[in-house]
N, C-alpha and C positions, 0 to 999 in steps of 0.2 A: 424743614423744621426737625431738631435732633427732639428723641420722643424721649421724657424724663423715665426713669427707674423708679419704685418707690426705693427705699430703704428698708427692709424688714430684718427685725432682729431675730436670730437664728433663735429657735428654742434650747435648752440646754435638755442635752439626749442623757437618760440614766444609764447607767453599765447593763449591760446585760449580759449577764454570766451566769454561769452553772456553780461558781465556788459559794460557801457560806462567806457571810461578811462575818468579820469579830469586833466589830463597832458598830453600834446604831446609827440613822441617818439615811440621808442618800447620797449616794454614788453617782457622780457623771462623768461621762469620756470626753475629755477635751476635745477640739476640731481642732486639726493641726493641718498646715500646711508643709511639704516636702520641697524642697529645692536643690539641683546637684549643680556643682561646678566640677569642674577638672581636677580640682585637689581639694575639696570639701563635701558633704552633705549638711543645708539647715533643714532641720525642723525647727519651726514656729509653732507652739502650743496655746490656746486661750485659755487663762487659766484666770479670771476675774475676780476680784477679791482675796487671791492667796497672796500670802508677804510670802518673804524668800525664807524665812526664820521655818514656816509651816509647808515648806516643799520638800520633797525627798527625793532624791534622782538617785537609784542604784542600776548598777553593771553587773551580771552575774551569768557566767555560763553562755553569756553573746545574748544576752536578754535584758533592754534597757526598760527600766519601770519608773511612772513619772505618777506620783503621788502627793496634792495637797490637800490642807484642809482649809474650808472658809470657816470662818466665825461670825456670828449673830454680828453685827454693828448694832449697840444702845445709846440710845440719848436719854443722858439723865431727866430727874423726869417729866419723863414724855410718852403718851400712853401709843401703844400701836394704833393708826386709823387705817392705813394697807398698805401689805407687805408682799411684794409680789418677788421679790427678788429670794431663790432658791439658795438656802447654805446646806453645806454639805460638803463634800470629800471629791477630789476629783483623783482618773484613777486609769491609765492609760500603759500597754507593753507592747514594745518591738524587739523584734528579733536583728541583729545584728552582723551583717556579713563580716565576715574576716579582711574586707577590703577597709577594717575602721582604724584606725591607729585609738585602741581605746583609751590608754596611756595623756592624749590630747584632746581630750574632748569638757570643750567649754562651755558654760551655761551661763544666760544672764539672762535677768526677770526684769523687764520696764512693762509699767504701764498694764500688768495683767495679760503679760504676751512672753512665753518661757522662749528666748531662742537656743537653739540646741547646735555646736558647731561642731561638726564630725568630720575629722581629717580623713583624708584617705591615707593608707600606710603607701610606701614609695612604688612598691611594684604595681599597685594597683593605680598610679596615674600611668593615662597613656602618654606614649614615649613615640618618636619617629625613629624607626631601624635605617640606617642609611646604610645603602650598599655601594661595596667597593665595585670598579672593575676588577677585573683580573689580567 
């Protein structure tokens, strides 16, 4: 008999950093997943409630930074009876080896899941040296 899993939904973790914020709210670090192939790196980020309009993904210095905001959702009116669902800002940095071709790096947002396509630049796929006789 295979034994069930329950399904638990992760909490959402707040930043924890030493910087001052310059916006009020809270701040949470995505969970992201990593994945490498031979001539790529994804990252998948969860980013729940952000449209694409309120994300920010910049490149600087070999330091990628993945920033959105959520917004309240309202329903005209309709008085709050509970709201457990957390808005806020989400707020995540990687550091970027030189093996990225940054110049190709693609992002797309479905579904409150940021994926992230990070080429490798050429030298950095591996290659087979094939040797002569002599």
């Amino acid at each position: 008999m295979v034994e069930q899993q329950e399904l638990k939904p992760q909490e959402k973790l707040e930043v924890a950093t030493l910087a001052e914020q310059t916006k009020p709210g809270l701040s949470f670090t995505p969970n992201v997943d990593i994945f490498e192939t031979e001539k790529e790196i994804i990252l998948l980020a969860d980013v729940p409630g952000v449209k694409s309009d309120c994300l920010k993904i910049d490149l600087k210095d070999n330091i990628l930074t993945l920033a959105g905001d959520v917004k309240q959702e309202s329903i005209n009116d309709a008085e709050d009876v509970l709201t457990e669902y957390q808005v806020g800002s989400y707020f995540r940095q990687f550091t970027l080896a030189n093996m990225i071709n940054q110049d190709k790096i693609v992002a797309e947002l479905k579904h409150g899941v940021l994926r992230l396509t990070l080429p490798k630049v050429e030298k950095a796929l591996p290659r087979k040296i094939r040797v002569q006789a002599a």
